[in-house]
N, C-alpha and C positions, 0 to 999 in steps of 0.2 A: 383152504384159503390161507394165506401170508397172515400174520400177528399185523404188518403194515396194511394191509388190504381190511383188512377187520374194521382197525382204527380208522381207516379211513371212509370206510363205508358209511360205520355209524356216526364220523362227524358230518356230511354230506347229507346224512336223512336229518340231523338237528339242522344245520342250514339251510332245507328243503322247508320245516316245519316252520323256521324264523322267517322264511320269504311269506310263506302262508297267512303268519300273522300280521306280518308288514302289510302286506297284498289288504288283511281286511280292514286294518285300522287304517289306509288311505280311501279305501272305497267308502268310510261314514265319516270321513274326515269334516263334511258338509250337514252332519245329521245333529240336530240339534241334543245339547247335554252327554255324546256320546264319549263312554269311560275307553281309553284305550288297554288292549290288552298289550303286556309285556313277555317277552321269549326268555326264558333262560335255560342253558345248557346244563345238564347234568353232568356230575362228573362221574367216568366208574362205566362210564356207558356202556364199553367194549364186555364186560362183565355182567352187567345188571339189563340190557337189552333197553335201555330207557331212551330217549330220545329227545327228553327236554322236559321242559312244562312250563304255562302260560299263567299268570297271575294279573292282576288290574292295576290301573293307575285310577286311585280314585281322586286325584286333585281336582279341584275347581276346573273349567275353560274359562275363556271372558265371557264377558256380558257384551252382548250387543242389542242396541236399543230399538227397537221397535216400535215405539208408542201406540202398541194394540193394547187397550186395557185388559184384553183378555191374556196374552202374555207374562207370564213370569217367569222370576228367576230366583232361585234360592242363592241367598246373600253370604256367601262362605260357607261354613257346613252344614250337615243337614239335607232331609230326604222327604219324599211324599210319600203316604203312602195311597198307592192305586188297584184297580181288581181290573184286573186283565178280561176281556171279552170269553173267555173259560172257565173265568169264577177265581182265578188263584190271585193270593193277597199279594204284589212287591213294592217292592221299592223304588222309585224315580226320578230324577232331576229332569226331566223333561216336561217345560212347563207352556208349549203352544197349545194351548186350551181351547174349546170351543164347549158348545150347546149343541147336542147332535135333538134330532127330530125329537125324539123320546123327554127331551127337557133336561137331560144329564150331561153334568159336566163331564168332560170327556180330553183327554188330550190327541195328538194328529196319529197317533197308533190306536187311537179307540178304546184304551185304558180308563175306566171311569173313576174319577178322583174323589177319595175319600175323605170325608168330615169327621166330627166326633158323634155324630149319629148315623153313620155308612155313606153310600154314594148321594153325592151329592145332587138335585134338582131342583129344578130350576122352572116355575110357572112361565108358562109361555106368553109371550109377549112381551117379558120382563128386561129393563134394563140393569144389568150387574155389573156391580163392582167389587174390587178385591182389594183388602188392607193390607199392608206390611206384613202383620201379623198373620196374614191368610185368613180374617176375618169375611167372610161371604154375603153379600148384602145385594138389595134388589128393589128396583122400585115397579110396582106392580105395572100394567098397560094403564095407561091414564091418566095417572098420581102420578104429584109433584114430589119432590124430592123429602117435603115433611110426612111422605108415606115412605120412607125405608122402611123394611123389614129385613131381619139380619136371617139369616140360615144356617149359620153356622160357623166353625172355623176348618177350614181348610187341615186333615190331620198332619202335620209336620213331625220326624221324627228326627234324630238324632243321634246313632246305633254306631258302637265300635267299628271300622271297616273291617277289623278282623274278622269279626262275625257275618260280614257279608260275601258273597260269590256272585260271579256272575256266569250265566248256562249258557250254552248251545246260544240259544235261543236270542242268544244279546239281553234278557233281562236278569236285573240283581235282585237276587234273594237274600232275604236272611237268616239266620238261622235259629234253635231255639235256645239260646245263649242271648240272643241281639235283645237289648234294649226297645222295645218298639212302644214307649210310652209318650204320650203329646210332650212336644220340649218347646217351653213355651220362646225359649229365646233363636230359636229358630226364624231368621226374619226373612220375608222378599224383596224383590227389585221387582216394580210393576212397569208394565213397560218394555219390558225387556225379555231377551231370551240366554241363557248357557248356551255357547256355542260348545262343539266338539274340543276335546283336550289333547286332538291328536296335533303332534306339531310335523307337518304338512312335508316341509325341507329336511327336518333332523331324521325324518320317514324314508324321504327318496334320497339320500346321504347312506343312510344305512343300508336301503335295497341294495346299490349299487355297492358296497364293499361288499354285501351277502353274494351278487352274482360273482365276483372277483373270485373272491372263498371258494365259491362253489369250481369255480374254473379250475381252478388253481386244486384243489382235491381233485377231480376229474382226472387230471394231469397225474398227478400223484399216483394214482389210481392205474392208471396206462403203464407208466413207470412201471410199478412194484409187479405187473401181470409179468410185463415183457420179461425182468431180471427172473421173475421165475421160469417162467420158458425157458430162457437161455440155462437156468440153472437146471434146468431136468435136460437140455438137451448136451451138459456136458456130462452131468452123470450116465448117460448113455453109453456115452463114448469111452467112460474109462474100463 
């Protein structure tokens, strides 16, 4: 194969891998708190067989209000930490909460959201509320409001983004370098949810230059086969 044909191949498989990621960050563009993944090309590729690699955007999304008390939203930076229905500890900004049957607090993946004394629960019957601080409070079935009891605080953490990844799997880890100590200035937006950080337009702007690219090497590609044909079919001849 051509030194062009090379080049051209493995920029084509990076453009194939950049649609992929474009493809997943507009399919949770609507999924609450969700971090988008970024594409970048390698360079050296034709050399090194690389094809790229995908790193995270951890910025903020907005806040959209909701006025579910159960609803939050971590207010600038700042992470939960949650136990995944398989036991493993992460990291979360997704904050559509509920009370599943078991009395645990829970967000809409089923991730059970940790206090400063493990998962959080919740007496059934109970009306809860949540403070700024992620302070966890409840008034039992019956009792007026001079029966609060507190439960805990909600663990909030606040970890280099260096030190986190995000898997397969769409959820962020951290790693054992990450800071995962309660950070008390850690605050919420109650009420509210983090919307997705994927920016929806700047997404399908870029798809469509990625199909362009992709055409356009195709082309290129066609091109470089043909001049070789012709080129072996004149050294026949001589």
């Amino acid at each position: 194969m051509s030194t062009v044909l090379q080049l051209t191949a493995a920029a084509s498989r990076q453009i194939l891998n950049a649609q992929a990621t474009v493809t997943h960050n507009l399919a949770n563009a609507g999924t609450t708190a969700f971090k988008a993944d970024l594409f970048y090309a390698e360079q050296g590729y034709a050399k090194s067989g690389e094809s790229g690699s995908t790193t995270v955007d951890f910025s903020a999304g907005n806040m959209s209000y909701t006025g579910n008390d159960l609803d939050i939203a971590i207010a600038g930076e700042g992470w939960m930490q949650v136990l995944t229905p398989s036991g493993e500890e992460i990291v979360s900004r997704r904050g559509d909460l509920r009370i599943n049957p078991a009395g645990n607090l829970v967000d809409a993946e089923q991730n059970q959201i940790l206090g400063d004394g493990g998962p959080i629960n919740v007496p059934a019957g109970s009306q809860v509320t949540i403070g700024a601080d992620g302070t966890i409070s409840y008034i039992p079935q019956g009792e007026t409001a001079l029966a609060t009891v507190v439960l805990g605080r909600i663990l909030l953490v606040n970890p280099d983004p260096e030190n986190l990844a995000k898997g397969l799997d769409g959820n962020i880890r951290a790693n054992a370098e990450a800071n995962l100590e309660p950070a008390a200035n850690v605050q919420l937006a109650i009420g509210a949810l983090e919307t997705s950080n994927v920016n929806s337009i700047a997404s399908m702007v870029q798809m469509i230059e990625l199909s362009r690219s992709f055409e356009s090497h195709i082309q290129t590609m066609k091109s470089a086969d043909e001049l070789d044909a012709s080129s072996a079919s004149l050294m026949r001849l001589e």
